[in-house]
TORRO-339855 format. One record per residue (C-alpha): x, y, z; residue number from 1; residue in one letter. Coordinates in Angstrom, 2 decimals. Each point is the difference from the previous one (the first is absolute). Layout:
N
<pado><xx>X</xx><yy>Y</yy><zz>Z</zz><nr>NUM</nr><rest>a</rest></pado>
...
This chain:
171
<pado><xx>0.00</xx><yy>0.00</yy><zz>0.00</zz><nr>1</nr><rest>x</rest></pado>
<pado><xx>1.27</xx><yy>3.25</yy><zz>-1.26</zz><nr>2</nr><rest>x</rest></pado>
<pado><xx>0.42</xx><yy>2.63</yy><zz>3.21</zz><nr>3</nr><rest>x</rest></pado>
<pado><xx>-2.27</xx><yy>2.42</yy><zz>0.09</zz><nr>4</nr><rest>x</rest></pado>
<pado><xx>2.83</xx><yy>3.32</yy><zz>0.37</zz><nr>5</nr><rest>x</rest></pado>
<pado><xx>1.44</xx><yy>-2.26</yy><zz>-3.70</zz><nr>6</nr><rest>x</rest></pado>
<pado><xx>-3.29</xx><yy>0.51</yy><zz>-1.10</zz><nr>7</nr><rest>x</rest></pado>
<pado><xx>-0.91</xx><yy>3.42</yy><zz>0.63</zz><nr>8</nr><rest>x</rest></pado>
<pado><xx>3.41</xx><yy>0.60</yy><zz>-1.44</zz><nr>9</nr><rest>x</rest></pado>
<pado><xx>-0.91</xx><yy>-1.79</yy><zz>-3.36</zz><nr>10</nr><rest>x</rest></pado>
<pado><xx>-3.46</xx><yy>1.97</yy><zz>0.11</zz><nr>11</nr><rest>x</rest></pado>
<pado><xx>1.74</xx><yy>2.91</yy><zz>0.02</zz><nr>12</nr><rest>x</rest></pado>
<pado><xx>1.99</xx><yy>-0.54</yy><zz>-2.61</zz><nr>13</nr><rest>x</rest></pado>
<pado><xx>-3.08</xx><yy>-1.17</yy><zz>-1.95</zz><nr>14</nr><rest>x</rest></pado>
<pado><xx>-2.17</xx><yy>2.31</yy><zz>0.39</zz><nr>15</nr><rest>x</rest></pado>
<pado><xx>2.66</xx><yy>3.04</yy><zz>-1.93</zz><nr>16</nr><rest>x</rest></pado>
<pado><xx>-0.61</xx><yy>-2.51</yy><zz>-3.35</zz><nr>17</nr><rest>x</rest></pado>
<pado><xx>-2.17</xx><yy>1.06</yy><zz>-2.78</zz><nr>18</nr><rest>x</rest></pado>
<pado><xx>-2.54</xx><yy>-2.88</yy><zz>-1.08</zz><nr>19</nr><rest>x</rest></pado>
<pado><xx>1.79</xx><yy>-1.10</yy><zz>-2.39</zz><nr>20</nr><rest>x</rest></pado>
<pado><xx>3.26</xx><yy>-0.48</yy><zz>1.80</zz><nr>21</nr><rest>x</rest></pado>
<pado><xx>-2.05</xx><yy>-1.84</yy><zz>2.62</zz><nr>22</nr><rest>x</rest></pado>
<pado><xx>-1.65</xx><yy>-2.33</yy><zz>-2.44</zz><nr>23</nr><rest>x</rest></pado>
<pado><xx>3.42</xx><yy>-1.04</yy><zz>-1.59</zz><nr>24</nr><rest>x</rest></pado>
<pado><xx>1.28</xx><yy>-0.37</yy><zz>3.44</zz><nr>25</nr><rest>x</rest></pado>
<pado><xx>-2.77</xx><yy>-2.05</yy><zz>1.03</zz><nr>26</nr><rest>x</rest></pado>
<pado><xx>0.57</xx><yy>-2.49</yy><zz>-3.06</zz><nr>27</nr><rest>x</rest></pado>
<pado><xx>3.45</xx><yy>0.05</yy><zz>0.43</zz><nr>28</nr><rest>x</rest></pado>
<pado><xx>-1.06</xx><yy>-1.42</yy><zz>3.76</zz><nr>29</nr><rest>x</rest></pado>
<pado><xx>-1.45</xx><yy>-2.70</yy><zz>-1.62</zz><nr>30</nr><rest>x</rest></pado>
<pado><xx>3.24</xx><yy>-1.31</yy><zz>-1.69</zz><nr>31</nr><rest>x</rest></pado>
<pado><xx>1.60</xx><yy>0.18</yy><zz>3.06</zz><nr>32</nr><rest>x</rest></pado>
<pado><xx>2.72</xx><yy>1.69</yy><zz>1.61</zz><nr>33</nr><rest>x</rest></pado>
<pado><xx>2.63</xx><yy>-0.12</yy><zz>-2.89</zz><nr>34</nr><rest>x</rest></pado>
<pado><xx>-2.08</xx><yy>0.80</yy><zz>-3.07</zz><nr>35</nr><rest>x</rest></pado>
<pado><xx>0.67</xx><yy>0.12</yy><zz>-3.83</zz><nr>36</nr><rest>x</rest></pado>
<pado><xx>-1.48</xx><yy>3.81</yy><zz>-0.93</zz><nr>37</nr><rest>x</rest></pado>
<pado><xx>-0.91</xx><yy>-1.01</yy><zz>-3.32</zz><nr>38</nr><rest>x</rest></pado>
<pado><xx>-2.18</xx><yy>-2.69</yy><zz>0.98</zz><nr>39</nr><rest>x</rest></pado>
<pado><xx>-1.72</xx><yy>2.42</yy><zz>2.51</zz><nr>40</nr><rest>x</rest></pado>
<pado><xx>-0.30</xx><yy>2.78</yy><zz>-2.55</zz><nr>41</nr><rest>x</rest></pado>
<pado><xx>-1.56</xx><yy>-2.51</yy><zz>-2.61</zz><nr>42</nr><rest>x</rest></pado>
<pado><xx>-2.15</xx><yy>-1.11</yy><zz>2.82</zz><nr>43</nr><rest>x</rest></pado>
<pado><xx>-1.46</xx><yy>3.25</yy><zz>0.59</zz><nr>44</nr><rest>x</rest></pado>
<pado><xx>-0.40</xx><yy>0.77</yy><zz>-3.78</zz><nr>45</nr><rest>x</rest></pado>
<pado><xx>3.09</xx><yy>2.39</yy><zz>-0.18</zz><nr>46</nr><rest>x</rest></pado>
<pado><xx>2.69</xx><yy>0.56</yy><zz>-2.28</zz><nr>47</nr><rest>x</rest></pado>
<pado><xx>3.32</xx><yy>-1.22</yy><zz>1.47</zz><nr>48</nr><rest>x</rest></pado>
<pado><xx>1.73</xx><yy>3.46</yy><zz>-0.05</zz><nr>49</nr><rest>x</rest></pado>
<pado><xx>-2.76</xx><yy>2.28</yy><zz>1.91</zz><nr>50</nr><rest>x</rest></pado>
<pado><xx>-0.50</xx><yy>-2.78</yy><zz>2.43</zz><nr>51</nr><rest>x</rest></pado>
<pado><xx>3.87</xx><yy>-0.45</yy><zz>0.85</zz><nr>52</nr><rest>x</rest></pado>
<pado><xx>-0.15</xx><yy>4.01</yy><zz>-0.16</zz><nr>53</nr><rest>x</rest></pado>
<pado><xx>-2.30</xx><yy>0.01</yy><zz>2.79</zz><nr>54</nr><rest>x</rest></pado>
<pado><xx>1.56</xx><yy>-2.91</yy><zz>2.00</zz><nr>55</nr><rest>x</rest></pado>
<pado><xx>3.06</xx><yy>1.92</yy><zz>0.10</zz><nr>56</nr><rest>x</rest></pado>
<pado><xx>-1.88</xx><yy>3.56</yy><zz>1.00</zz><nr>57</nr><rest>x</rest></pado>
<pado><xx>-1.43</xx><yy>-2.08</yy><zz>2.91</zz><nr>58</nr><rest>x</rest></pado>
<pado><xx>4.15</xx><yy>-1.36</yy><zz>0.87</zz><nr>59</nr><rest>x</rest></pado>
<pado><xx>0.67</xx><yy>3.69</yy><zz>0.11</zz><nr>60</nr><rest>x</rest></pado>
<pado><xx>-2.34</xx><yy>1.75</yy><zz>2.20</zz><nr>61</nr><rest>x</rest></pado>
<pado><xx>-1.74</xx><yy>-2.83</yy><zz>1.85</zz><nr>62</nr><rest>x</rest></pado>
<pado><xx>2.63</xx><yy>-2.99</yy><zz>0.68</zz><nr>63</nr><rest>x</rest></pado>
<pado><xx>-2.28</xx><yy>-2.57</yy><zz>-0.25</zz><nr>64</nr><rest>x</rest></pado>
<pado><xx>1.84</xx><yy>-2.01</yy><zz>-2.57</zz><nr>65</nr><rest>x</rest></pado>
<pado><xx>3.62</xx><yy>0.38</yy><zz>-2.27</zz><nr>66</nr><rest>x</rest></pado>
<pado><xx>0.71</xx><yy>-1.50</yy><zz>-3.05</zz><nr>67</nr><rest>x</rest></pado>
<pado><xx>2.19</xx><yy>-2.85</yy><zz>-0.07</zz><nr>68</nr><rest>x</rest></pado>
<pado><xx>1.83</xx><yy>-0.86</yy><zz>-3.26</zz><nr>69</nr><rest>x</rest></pado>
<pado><xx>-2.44</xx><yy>-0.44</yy><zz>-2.06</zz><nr>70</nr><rest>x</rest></pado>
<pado><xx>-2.48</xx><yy>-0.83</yy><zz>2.60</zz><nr>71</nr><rest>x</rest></pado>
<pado><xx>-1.73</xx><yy>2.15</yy><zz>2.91</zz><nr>72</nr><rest>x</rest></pado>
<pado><xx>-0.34</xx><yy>-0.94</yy><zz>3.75</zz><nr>73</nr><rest>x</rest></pado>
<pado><xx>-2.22</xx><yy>1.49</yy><zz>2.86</zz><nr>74</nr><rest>x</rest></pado>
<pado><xx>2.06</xx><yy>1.50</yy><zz>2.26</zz><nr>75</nr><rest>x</rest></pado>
<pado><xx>-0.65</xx><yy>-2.50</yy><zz>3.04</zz><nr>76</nr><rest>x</rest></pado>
<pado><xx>-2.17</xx><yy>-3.19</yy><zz>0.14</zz><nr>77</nr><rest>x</rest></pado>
<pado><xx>-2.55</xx><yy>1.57</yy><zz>1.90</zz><nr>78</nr><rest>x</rest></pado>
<pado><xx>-0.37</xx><yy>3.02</yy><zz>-2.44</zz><nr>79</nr><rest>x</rest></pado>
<pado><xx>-1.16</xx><yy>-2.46</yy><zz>-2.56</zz><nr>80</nr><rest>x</rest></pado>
<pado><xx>-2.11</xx><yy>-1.68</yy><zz>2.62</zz><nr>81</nr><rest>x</rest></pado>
<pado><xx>-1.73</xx><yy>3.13</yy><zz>0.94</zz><nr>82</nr><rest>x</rest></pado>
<pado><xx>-1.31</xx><yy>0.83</yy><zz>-3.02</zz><nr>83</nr><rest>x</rest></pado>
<pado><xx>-0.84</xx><yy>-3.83</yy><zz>-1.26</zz><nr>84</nr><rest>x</rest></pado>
<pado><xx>-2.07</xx><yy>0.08</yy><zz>3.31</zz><nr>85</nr><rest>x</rest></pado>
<pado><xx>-1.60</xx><yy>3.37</yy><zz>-0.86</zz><nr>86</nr><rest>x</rest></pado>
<pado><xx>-1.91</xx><yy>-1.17</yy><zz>-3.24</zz><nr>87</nr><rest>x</rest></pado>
<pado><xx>-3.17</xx><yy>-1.39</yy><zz>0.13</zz><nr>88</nr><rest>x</rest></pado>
<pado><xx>-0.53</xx><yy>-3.54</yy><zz>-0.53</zz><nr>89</nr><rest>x</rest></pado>
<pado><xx>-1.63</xx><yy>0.08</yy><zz>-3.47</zz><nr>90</nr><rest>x</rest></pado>
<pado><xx>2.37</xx><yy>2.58</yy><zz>-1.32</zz><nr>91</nr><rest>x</rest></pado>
<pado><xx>2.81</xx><yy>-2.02</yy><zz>0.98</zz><nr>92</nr><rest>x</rest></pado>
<pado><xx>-1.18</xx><yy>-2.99</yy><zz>-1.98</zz><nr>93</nr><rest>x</rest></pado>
<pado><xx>-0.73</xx><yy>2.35</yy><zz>-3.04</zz><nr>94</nr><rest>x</rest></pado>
<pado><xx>4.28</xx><yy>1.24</yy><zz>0.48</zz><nr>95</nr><rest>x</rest></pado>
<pado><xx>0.97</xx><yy>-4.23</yy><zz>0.13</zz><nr>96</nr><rest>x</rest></pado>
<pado><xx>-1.98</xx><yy>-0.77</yy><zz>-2.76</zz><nr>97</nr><rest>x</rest></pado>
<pado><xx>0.89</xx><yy>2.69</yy><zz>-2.34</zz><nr>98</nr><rest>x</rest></pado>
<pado><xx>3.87</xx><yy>-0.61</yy><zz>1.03</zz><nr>99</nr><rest>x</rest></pado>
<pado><xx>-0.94</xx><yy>-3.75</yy><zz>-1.13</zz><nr>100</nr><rest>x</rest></pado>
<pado><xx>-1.04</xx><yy>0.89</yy><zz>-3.21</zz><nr>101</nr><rest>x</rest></pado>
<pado><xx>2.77</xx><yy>2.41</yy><zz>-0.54</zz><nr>102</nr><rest>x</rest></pado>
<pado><xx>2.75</xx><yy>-2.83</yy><zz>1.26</zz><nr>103</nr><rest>x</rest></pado>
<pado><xx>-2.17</xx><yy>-1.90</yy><zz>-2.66</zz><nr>104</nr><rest>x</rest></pado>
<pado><xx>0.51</xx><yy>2.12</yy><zz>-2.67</zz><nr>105</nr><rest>x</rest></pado>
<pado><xx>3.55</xx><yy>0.83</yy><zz>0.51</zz><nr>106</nr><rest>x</rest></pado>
<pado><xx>0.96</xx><yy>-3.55</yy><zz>-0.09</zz><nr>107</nr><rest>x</rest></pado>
<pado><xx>-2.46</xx><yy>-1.00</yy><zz>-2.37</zz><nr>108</nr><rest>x</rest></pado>
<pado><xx>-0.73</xx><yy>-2.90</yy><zz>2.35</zz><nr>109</nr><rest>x</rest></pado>
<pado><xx>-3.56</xx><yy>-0.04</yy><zz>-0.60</zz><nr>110</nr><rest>x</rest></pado>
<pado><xx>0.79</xx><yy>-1.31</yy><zz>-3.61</zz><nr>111</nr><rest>x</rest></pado>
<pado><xx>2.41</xx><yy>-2.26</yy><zz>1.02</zz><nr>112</nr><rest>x</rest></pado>
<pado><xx>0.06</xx><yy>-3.43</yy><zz>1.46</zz><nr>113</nr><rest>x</rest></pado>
<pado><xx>-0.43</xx><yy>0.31</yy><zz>3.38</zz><nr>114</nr><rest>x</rest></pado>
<pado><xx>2.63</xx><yy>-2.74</yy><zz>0.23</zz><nr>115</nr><rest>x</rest></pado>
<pado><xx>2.19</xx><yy>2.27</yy><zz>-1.48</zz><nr>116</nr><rest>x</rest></pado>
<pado><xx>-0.37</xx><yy>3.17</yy><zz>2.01</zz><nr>117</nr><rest>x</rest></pado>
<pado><xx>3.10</xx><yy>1.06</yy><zz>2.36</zz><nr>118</nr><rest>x</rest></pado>
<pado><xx>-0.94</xx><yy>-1.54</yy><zz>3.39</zz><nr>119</nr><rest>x</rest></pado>
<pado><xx>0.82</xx><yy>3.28</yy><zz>1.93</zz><nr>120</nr><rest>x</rest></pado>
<pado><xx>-2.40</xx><yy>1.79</yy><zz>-2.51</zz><nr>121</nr><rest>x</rest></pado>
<pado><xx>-2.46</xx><yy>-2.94</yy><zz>0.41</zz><nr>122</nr><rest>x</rest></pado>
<pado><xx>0.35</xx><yy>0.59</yy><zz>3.72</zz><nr>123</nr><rest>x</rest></pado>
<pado><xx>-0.62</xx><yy>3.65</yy><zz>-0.38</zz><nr>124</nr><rest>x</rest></pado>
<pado><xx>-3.16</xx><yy>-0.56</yy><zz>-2.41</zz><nr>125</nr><rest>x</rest></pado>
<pado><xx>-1.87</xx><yy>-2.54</yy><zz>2.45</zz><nr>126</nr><rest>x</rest></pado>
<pado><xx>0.94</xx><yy>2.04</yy><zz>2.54</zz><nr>127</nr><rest>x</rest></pado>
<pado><xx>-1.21</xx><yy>3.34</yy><zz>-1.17</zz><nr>128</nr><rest>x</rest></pado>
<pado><xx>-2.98</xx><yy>-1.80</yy><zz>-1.68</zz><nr>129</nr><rest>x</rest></pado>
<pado><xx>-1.15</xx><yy>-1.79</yy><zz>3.18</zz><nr>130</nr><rest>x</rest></pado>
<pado><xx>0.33</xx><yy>3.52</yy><zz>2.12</zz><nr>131</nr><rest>x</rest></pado>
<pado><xx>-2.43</xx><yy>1.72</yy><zz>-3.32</zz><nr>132</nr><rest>x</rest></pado>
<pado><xx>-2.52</xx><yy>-2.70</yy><zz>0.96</zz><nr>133</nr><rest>x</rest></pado>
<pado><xx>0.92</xx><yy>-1.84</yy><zz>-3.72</zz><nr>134</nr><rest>x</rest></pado>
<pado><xx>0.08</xx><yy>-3.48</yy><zz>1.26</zz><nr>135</nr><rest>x</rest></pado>
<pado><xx>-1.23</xx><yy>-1.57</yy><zz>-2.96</zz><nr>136</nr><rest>x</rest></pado>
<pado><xx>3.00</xx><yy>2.26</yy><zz>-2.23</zz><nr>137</nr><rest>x</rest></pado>
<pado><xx>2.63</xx><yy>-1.04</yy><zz>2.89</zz><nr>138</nr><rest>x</rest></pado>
<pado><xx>-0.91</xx><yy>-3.78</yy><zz>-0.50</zz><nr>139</nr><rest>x</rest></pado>
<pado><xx>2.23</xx><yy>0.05</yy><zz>-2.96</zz><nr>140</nr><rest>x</rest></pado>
<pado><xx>3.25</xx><yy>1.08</yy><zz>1.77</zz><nr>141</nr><rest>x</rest></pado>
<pado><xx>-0.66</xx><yy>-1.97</yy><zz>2.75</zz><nr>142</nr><rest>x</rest></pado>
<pado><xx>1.60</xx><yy>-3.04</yy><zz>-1.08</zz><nr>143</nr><rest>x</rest></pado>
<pado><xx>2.99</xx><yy>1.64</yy><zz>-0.91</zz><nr>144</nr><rest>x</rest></pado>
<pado><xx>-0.06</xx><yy>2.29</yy><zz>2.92</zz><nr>145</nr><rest>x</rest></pado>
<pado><xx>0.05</xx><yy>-2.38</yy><zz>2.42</zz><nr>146</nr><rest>x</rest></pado>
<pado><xx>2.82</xx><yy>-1.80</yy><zz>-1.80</zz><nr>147</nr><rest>x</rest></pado>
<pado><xx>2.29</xx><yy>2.58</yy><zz>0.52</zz><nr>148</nr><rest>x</rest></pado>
<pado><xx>-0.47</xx><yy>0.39</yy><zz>3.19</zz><nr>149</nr><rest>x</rest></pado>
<pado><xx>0.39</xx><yy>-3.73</yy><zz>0.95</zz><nr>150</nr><rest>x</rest></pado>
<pado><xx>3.35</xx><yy>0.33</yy><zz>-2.55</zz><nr>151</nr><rest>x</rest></pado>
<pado><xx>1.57</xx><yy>2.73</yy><zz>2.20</zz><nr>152</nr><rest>x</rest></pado>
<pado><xx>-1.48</xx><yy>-2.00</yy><zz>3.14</zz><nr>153</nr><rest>x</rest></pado>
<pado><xx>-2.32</xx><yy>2.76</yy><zz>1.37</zz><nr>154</nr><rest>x</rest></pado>
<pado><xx>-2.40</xx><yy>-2.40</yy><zz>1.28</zz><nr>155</nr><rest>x</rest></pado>
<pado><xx>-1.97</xx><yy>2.86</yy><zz>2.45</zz><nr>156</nr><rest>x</rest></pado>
<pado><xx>-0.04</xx><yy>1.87</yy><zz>-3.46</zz><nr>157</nr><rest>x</rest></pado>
<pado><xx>-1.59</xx><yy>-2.82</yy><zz>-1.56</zz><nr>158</nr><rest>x</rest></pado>
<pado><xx>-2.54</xx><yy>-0.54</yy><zz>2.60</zz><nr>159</nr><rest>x</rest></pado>
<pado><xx>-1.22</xx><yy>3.45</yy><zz>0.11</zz><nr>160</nr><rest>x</rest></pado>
<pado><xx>0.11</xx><yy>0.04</yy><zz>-3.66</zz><nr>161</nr><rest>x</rest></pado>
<pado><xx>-2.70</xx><yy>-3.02</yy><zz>-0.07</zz><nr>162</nr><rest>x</rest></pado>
<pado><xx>-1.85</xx><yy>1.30</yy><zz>3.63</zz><nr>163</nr><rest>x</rest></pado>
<pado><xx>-0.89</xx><yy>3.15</yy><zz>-2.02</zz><nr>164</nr><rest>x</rest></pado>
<pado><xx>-1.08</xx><yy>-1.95</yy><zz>-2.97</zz><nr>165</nr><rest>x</rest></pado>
<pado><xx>-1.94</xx><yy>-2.17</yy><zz>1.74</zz><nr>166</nr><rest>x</rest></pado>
<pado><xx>-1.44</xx><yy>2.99</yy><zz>1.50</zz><nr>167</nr><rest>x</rest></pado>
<pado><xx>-0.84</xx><yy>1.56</yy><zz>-2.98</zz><nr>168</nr><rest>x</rest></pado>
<pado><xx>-4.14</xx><yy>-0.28</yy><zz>-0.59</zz><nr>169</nr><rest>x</rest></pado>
<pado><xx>-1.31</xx><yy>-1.86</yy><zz>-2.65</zz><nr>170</nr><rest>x</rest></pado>
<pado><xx>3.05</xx><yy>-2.38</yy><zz>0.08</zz><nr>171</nr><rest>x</rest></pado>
């Protein structure tokens, strides 16, 4: 559990952002806390340039993440888990299913054999899929998912992977 003088911190923070930088923070939550900003900016439905424009606005006056490489991170764990918490449930799932599909379409894993896919990318699509309540989409990474994870023997990895899909309604 976050502490509450963390999270009036993070509020803080949060509250100086424009929509917009809030939203692509908010997906960016979704991907975790070390996130590809071209996946979040095609997740949101922006060009790549304004979007890592805007990520980099928000490093300079608000700290709450810094680029990376070619990569951006929050700028602690609980940052990222501050604002994951803040978004409402069905908005959330909206964010992990739209990252799915853009995953999806960067990879061009939908066309593909699912056999085929990258089994960290297979992970990442069931996983994303499952949290966008798309059970019946995540079902075909599943296999593969789970195969990966037994491979790299992350067997508590595995089981939540399979708990969640067993979880999933109309399953």
């Amino acid at each position: 559990q976050i502490p509450s003088s963390v999270l009036d911190l993070v509020n803080a923070r949060v509250a100086d952002l424009d929509d917009d930088e809030r939203n692509l923070l908010d997906v960016a939550s979704c991907c975790g806390f070390e996130f590809d900003p071209i996946l979040v900016a095609q997740a949101v439905g922006l060009a790549p340039v304004p979007a890592m424009q805007r990520l980099a606005r928000i490093e300079k006056r608000h700290r709450l993440v810094r680029s990376s490489g070619r990569r951006f991170l929050f700028d602690h764990h609980q940052v990222r888990e501050a604002l994951y918490g803040a978004i409402p449930e069905p908005l959330r799932e909206a964010y992990h299913a739209s990252i799915a599909t853009s995953l999806e379409t960067q990879h061009a894993a939908a066309t593909s054999d699912p056999k085929s896919v990258d089994g960290a990318l297979a992970v990442d699509l069931a996983e994303h899929l499952l949290k966008g309540a798309q059970g019946e989409r995540a079902l075909r990474y599943l296999d593969a998912a789970a195969s990966h994870l037994r491979r790299g023997h992350l067997n508590a990895q595995v089981i939540a992977l399979i708990e969640r899909a067993l979880a999933a309604p109309k399953l």
